[in-house]
N, C-alpha and C positions, 0 to 999 in steps of 0.2 A: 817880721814883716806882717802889717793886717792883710785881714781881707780887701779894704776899699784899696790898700794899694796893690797888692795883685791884678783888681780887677781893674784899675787905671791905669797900669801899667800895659794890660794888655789890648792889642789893637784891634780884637775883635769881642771886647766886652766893656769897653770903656765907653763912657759917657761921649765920647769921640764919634763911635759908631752908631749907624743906625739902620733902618729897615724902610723900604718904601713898601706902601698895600700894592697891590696888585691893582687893587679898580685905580688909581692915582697913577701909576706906571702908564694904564689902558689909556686914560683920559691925557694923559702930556705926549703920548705917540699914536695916540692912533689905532684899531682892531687891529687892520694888518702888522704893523709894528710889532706889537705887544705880542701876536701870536708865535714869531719867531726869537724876540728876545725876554732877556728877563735881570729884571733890576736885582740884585743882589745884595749892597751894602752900602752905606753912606760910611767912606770914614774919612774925615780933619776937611769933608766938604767935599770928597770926591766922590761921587757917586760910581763903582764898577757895574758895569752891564755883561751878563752873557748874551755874545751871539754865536751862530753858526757857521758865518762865516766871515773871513774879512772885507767880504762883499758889503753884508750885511753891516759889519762896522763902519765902513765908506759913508753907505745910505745911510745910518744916524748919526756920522760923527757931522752930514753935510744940513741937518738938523738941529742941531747940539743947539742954537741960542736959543731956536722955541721951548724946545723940552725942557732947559733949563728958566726957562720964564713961567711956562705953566708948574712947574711944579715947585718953582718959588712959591706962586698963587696959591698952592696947596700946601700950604706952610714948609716947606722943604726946606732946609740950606744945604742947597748944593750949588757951587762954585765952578764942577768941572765933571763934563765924564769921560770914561775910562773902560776902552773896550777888553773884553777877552773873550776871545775865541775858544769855543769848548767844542770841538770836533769830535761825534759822537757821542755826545753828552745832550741829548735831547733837551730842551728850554720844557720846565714841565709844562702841563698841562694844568686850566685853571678850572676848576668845577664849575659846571655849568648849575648855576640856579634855576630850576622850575616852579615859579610861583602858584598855586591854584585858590583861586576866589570862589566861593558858595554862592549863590543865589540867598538873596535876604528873607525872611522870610517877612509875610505883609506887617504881619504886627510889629516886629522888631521897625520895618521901615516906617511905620506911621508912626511909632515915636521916636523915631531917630528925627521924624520929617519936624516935631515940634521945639525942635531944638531951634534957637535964636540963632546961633553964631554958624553961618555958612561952612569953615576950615572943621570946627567940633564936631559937625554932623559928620563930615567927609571921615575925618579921622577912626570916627566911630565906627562908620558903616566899613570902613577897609578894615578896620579889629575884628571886628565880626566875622565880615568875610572870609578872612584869613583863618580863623579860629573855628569856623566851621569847616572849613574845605580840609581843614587836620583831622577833624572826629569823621571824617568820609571814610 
């Protein structure tokens, strides 16, 4: 037997299954939502979800066609979801990003300023910022 049919054969490596992000999950449920569940797997169109409780399953199964609409929009196919209840099994926790921006310095802003195209200059002055606020 190959490798590609092992890995087809199985139903949590096959081209069947797949992963939703985390910001995608947040964005199709909601902060609240997202902080108590957590999307797990997409497999033949099912999406499984952890929740905590079957409270919690209730309130998103009574959900279930938006979530499944916005996250079509985010290229998803998923057909159906599929609660489990993980009692003491904590939904983890998502890292929180802290972004920190520099102050520009004048020169850099006067010729970021003589750039033509509005979006470039933007683009620019946020690389920088960003890229300074790392060497702090």
């Amino acid at each position: 037997m190959s490798v590609a049919n092992l890995l087809s054969a199985s139903p949590m490596l096959s081209a069947r299954s797949a992963n939703i992000a985390l910001s995608d999950w947040r964005r199709a449920v909601g902060e609240r939502l997202s902080q108590k569940t957590h999307p797990e797997r997409i497999n033949d169109g099912v999406l499984t979800v952890r929740v905590p409780s079957s409270t919690w399953a209730q309130e998103l199964s009574l959900l279930s066609d938006v979530v499944l609409e916005r996250l079509s929009a985010a290229g998803h196919r998923v057909q159906k979801l599929r609660f489990h209840v993980a009692i003491g099994r904590p939904v983890p926790d998502t890292p929180v990003t802290v972004v920190r921006r520099a102050a520009l310095p004048a020169a850099l802003l006067a010729s970021i300023s003589r750039l033509d195209d509005p979006e470039l200059r933007r683009a620019i002055a946020e690389a920088a910022s960003l890229t300074l606020a790392r060497k702090k």
